[in-house]
C-alpha positions in Angstrom: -11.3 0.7 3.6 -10.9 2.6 6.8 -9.7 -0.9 8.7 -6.6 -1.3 6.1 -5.8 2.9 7.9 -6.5 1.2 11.2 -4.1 -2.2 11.0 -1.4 -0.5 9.6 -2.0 2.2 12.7 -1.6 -0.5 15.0 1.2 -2.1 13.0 3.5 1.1 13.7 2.7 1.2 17.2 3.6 -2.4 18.0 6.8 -1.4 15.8 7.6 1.1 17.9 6.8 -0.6 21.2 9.3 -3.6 19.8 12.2 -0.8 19.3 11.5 0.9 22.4 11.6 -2.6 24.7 14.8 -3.5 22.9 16.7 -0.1 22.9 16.0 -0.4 27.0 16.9 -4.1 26.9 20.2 -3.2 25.5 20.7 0.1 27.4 20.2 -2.1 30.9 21.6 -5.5 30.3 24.8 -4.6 32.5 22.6 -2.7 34.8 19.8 -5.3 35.4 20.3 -8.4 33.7 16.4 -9.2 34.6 14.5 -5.9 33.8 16.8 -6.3 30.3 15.3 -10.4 29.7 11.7 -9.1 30.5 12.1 -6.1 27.9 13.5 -8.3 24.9 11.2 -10.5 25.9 8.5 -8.0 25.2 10.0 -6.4 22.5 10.0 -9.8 20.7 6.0 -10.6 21.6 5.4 -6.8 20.2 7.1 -8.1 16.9 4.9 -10.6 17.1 1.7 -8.8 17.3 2.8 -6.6 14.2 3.0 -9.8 12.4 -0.7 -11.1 13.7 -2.0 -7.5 12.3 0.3 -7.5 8.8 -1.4 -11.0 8.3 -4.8 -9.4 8.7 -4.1 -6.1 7.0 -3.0 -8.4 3.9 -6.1 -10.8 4.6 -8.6 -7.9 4.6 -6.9 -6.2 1.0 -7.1 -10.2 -0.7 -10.8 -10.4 0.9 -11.4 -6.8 -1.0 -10.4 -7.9 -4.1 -12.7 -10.9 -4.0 -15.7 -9.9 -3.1 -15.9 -6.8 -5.0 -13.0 -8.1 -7.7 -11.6 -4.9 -8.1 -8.5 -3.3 -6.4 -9.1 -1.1 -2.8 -9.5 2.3 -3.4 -6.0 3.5 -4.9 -5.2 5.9 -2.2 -5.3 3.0 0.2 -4.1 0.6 -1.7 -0.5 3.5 -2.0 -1.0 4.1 1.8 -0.1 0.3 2.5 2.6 -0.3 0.0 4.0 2.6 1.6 4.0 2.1 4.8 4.7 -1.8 4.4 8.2 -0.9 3.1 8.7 2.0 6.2 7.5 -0.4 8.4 9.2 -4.2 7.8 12.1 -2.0 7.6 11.4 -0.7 11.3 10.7 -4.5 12.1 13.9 -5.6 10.3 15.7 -2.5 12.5 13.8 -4.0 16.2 15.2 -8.0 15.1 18.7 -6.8 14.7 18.0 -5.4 18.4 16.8 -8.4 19.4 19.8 -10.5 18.1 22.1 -8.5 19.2 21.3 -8.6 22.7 20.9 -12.2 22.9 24.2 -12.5 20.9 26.1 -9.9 23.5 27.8 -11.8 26.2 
């Protein structure tokens, strides 16, 4: 179940991209009003990329359990439930970004 390791890899990084655009978004809106649109712009198709991989990651795991109609391997199974709660709270974090900067005047 090395591809459940892999999407949820790739899950964190589009996180992290998400926060990154929108901390610069809101760091430069004053600054350059344009540079600040194209990074919240970003940061919100980076969100959406993390969703496009957590559908798959969730996909793959319900695909598991029907072909072989048994759980994934445990320690997999504990890496995703894991790292889904670290990382929709990391999304959650990156929206409230997002908001905030198209809510600032």
């Amino acid at each position: 179940m090395r591809i459940i390791e892999q999407l949820s890899d790739h899950i964190r990084e589009e996180i992290c991209d998400a926060t990154d655009y929108a901390r610069e978004a809101l760091d430069l809106k004053e600054e350059n009003k344009g540079v600040a649109d194209l990074y919240i712009r970003l940061a919100s198709e980076e969100l959406m990329h993390m969703e496009l991989l957590h559908n798959k990651v969730t996909e793959v795991i319900e695909d598991w359990k029907k072909k072989t109609g048994e759980e994934p391997p445990a320690h997999m199974q504990a890496r995703y439930d894991i790292l889904h709660k670290i990382y929709m709270g990391d999304a959650n974090k990156a929206r409230l970004m997002i908001q905030l900067y198209k809510e600032a005047k």
